[in-house]
N, C-alpha and C positions, 0 to 999 in steps of 0.2 A: 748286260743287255739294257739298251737304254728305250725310257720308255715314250710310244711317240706322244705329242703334245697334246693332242685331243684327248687321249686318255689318261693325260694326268687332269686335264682342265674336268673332265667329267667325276673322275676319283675327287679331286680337292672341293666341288664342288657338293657330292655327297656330304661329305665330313662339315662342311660351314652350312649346309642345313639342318645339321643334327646339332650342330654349335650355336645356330638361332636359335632354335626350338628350346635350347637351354638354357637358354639364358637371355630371352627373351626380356624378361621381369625386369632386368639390372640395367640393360644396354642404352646407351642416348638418351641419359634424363633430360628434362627439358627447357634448354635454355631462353627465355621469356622472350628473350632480345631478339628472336630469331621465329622467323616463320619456319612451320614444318610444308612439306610437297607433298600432293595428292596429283599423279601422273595416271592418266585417263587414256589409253593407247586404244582405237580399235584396228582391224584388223581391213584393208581394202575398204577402206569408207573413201565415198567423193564427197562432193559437199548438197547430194540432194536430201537437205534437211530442212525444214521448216524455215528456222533461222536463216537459212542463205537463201530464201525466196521458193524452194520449191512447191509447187502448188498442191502434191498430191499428199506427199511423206509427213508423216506425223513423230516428228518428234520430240514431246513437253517437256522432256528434260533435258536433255542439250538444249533447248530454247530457255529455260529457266536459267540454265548456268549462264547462257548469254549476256541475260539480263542485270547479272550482276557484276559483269565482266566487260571485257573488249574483245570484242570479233572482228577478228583477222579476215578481210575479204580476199587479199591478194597473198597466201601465203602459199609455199611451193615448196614439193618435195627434192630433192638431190638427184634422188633416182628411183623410175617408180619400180619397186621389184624391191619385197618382204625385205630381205636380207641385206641388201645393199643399202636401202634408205636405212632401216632401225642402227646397223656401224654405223652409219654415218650420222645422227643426230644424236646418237648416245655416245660420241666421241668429239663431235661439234668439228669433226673433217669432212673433207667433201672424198667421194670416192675414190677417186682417183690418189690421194693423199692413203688413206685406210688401204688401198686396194683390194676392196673387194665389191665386187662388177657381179655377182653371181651369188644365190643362195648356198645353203651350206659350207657357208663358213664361219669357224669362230674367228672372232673381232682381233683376237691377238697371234694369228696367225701369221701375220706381216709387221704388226705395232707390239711387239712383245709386252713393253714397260709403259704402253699408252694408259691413261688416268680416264676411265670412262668418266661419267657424268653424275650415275650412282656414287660410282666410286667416291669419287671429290666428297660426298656429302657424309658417306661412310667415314674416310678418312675425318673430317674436321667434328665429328660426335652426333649426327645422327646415326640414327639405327635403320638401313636400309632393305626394304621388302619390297622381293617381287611376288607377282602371282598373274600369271598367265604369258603371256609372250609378249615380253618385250624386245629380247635377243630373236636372231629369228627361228622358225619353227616349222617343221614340216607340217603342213596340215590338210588334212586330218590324222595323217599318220602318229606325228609324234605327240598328240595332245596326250597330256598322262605324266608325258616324261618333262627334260631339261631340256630337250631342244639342243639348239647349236647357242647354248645359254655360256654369258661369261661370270663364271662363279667369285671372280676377283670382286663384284659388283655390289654383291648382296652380303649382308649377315643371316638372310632367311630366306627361303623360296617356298614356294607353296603350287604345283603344278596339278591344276585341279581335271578329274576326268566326268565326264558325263555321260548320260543314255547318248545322247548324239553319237560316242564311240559304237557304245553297244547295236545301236541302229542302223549301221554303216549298208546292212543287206539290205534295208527298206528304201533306200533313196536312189535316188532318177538321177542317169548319169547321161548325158552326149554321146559319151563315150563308156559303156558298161564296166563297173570296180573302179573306172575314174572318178576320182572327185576333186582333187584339190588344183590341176589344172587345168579343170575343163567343168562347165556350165554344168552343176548339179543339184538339188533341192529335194527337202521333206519338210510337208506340214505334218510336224509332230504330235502325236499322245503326248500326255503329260503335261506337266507346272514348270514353270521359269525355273523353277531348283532343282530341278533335274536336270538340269542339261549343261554343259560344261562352263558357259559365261555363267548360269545364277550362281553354279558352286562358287566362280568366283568372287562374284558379290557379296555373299554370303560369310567366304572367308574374309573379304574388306572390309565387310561391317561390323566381323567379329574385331578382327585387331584393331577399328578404330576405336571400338569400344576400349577395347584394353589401352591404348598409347592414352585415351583421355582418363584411365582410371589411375594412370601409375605414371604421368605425366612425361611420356619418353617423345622426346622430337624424334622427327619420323619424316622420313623421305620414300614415299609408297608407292608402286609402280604397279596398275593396275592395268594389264593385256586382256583384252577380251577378242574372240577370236572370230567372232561375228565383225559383218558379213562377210567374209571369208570364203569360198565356196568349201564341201559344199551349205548350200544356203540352207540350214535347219533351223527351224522355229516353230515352237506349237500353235495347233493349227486358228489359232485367235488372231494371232499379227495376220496370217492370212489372207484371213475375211475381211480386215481392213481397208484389203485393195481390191475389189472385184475387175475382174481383166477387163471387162469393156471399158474398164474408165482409163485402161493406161494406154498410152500413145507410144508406139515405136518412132525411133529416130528416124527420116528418110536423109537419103543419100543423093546428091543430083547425079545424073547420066553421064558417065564416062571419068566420073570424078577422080580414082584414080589413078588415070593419064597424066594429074598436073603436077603429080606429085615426083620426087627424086627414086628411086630404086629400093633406097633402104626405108622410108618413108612408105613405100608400099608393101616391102618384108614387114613390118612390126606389124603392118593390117590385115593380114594375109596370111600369118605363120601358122594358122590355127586352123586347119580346113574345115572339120567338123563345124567350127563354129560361125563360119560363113551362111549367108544367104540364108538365114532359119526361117522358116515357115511364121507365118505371123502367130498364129495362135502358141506354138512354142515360144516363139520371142514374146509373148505378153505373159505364159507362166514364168519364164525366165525373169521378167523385170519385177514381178510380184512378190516372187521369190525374195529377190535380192531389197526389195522395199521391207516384206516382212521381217526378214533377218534384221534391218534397219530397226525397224521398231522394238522387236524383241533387244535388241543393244542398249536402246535406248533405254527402254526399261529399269536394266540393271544399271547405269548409269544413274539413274534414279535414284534405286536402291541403295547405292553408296553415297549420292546427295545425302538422301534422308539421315543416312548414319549421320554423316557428315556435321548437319546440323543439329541434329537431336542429341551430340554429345555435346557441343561448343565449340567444338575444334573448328569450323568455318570463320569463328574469329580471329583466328591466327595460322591459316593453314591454306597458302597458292594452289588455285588449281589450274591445271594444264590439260586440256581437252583437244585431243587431236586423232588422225591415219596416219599412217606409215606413208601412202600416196595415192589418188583419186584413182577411178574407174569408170571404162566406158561399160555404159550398158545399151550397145546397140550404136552410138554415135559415130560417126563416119565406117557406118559397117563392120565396127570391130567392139569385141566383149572382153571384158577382163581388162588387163594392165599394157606396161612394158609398148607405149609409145610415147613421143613428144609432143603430145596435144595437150590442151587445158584438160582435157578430162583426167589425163591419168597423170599431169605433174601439179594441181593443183588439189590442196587437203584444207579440210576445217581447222581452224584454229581460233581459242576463245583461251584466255586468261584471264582470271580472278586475281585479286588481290585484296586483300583483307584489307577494310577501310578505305575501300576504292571510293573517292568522293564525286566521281560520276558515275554510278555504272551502267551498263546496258549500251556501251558505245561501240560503233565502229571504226576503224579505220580502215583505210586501203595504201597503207603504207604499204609497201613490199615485205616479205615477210620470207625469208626460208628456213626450214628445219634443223640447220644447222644454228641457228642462234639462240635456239633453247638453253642451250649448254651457260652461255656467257649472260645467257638474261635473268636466269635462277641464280646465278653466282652473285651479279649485283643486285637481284632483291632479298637474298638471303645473307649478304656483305661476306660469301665465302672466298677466300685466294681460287681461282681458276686458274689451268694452265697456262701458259703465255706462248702456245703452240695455236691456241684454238681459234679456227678461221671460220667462225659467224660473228657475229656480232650482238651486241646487248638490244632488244629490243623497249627496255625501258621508256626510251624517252615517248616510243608512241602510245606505249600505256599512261604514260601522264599527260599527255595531248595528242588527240588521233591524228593530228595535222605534221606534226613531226616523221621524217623519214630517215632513220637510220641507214637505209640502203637504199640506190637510187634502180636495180632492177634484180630479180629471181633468177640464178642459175640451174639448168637440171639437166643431166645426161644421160644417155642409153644407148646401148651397143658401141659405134661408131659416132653419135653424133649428139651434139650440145643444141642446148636452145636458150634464151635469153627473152624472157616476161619483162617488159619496160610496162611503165601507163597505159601507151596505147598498141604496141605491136605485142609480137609475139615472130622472136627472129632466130632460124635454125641451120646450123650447114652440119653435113654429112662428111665424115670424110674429114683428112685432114686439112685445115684452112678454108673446105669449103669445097672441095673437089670432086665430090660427088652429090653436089646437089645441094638447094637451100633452098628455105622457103622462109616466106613473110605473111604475116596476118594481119590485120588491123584493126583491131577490137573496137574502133568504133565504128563500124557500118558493119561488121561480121564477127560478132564473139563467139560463134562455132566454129570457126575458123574452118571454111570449108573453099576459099578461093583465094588458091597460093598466087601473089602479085608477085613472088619471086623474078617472071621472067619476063616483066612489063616495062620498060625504056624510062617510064617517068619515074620509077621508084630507084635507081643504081645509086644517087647518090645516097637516097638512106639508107640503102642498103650496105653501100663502103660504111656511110657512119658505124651502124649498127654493128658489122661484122669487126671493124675495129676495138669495138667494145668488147663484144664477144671473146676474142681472140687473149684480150688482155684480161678477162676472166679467167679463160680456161687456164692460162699460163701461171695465173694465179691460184690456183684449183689444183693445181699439178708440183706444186711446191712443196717438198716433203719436210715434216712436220719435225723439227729440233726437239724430239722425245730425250730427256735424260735419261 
């Protein structure tokens, strides 16, 4: 009887955690020449963070790493949906390449012999750890376990659990026992360390102590599953925000009418989470700030490691989401549409002996080029399948643009982030509908000029671009 694939990937996965843990001490000494990775994931973050201008969100430590880094203004997710974006940037394909359009799936499902990202680093003499969700994960359900984890990746995993499990009766649901796909929150009892991201921290800070004690290069992949819904955090990030200070997004009248059919399903699909009462939708946004801050926090927390061993002298870090989220903006909560809110993520890269840092650029930037830009700052062989590209040159001048526009897809339909638009058709080639934004008189993109006489010629441009995208996007990856 042969046994099906998931449950060998979960068995072999066992067995190479009990194989880290042993041998942890000997694994990936450390070679001088070579920077070690410090991968920063959280969980449904958008970019309301201090550093990207937002006026309310406190967050000192993602703004500290900024400072020593380049912040990514223009970078974009693949596809905003847990499962779909983390294949797709820890394999450096676009989805439709990986095929997988839908959570709950493992990465080699369809890519059997595919070389994730970890991998690559595992393979050439790092020692590769995870801890917390980088593959995707049900949540809150599966926090504890491996998730829809690809155990090919890692030499160690570390799936940390917290009272947030254990407290799962005390939190405020939309929808009662729902939590992970629908609007839920608790201000928590308790200390950062008790709750599943401090454990994480906790455990980062332990192994970076160790990798600096016994000198092992180290490719570290740190999920944190905040803000996530649902949105737990003790009750201190909280108070941070008192609800009178926060502003719900308004919507104009009739708004959407202008929009395509599937364009109003992604905003729509949620009932519960429509038309919420103001005072709901300002604990809602509180919530999802607290959880912000509480992240932030332990993101800190592994700074400090960070530097308090020396390893920030020779150690990339990579600070990002999976892919943004609306909270409230064009009437819709959560993920899983083609607007700026839910296809665009933070993203800040260090690099050790950065001789500017604190820079921005607004080069374009997508998820998928993670994969090929660690390769040539760590000068490792990468695939020669892999469809992002190296971000490099705009970490060594913000003015440089490796790619001239953002791709992201969802359900049925693709969108294209250039400078100034923002260009989307539904359907195939466009036949159910498109729309056009133009981010400079409207960066909320709230008045589709799709079906306005004066714009068809940019629109043929655009949609030719687009089209040679996706076609590009669609080209299945020469795995050996």
């Amino acid at each position: 009887m042969r046994m099906p694939l998931r449950v060998l990937l979960v068995l072999f996965g066992i067995v190479l955690a009990n194989v880290g843990a042993c041998h942890a001490a000997g694994a990936g000494k450390s070679d001088e020449g070579k920077p070690n990775v410090l991968l920063l994931v959280c969980d449904d973050l958008n970019c309301d963070l201090s550093c990207y201008g937002h006026p309310l969100v406190q967050s000192p430590n993602i703004d500290r790493l900024a400072l020593r880094g380049v912040r990514f203004e223009n970078a974009y997710c693949q596809y905003p949906l847990c499962g779909p974006s983390r294949a797709s940037f820890m394999t450096g394909l676009y989805p439709d390449q990986t095929r997988v359009h839908r959570n709950a799936v493992y990465v080699r499902e369809h890519l059997t012999k595919v070389q994730t990202m970890a991998q690559m680093f595992r393979n050439q003499g790092y020692f590769a750890t995870r801890i917390g969700k980088i593959f995707h994960y049900g949540v809150p359900k599966q926090i504890g376990t491996g998730g829809h984890d690809d155990p090919y990746s890692w030499d160690y995993t570390i799936n940390p659990r917290g009272r947030d499990k254990t407290d799962e009766d005390l939190i405020f649901s939309l929808e009662p026992g729902k939590f992970g796909g629908t609007l839920s929150w608790l201000a928590a009892e308790g200390s950062d360390e008790e709750q599943t991201d401090g454990i994480a921290a906790t455990e980062a800070t332990r192994l970076l102590k160790q990798y600096a004690q016994q000198g092992e290069q180290f490719f570290l992949a740190v999920g944190l599953f905040r803000p996530h819904t649902p949105f737990v955090a003790p009750i201190k990030y909280f108070e941070m925000y008192p609800p009178q200070q926060i502003k719900i997004p308004r919507v104009p009248p009739r708004y959407l009418d202008s929009l395509p059919p599937s364009a109003r399903l992604a905003l729509t699909r949620k009932k519960s989470q429509q038309n919420l009462p103001a005072e709901l939708a300002r604990q809602a946004i509180q919530a999802y700030y607290a959880s912000i801050s509480f992240a932030d926090a332990q993101v800190g927390r592994v700074l400090d490691a960070l530097e308090e061993t020396g390893l920030a002298d020779n150690t990339i870090v990579i600070f990002t989401s999976d892919h943004g989220y609306h909270m409230g903006e064009h009437g819709h909560w959560q993920k899983t549409t083609l607007f700026e809110n839910a296809a665009r993520v933070p993203l800040i890269i260090a690099t050790p002996g950065t001789e500017q840092p604190g820079l921005t650029t607004t080069a374009p930037a997508e998820m998928v080029d993670f994969y090929p830009t660690l390769a040539e700052l760590c000068d490792l062989k990468a695939p020669d399948y892999l469809a992002g590209v190296s971000l490099v040159p705009a970490l060594q001048d913000p003015d440089q643009r490796p790619r001239k526009a953002a791709l992201t897809q969802y359900a049925n339909g693709y969108s294209l982030r250039t400078d100034r638009y923002r260009y989307t058709e539904w359907g195939e080639k466009g036949r159910e509908g498109a729309e056009l934004y133009d981010h400079q008189v409207d960066p909320e993109e709230l008045v589709n000029l799709a079906k306005q006489p004066e714009h068809a010629k940019l629109m043929g441009q655009l949609s030719l671009q687009l089209q040679d995208r996706i076609a590009a996007a669609c080209q299945a990856p020469k795995i050996e």
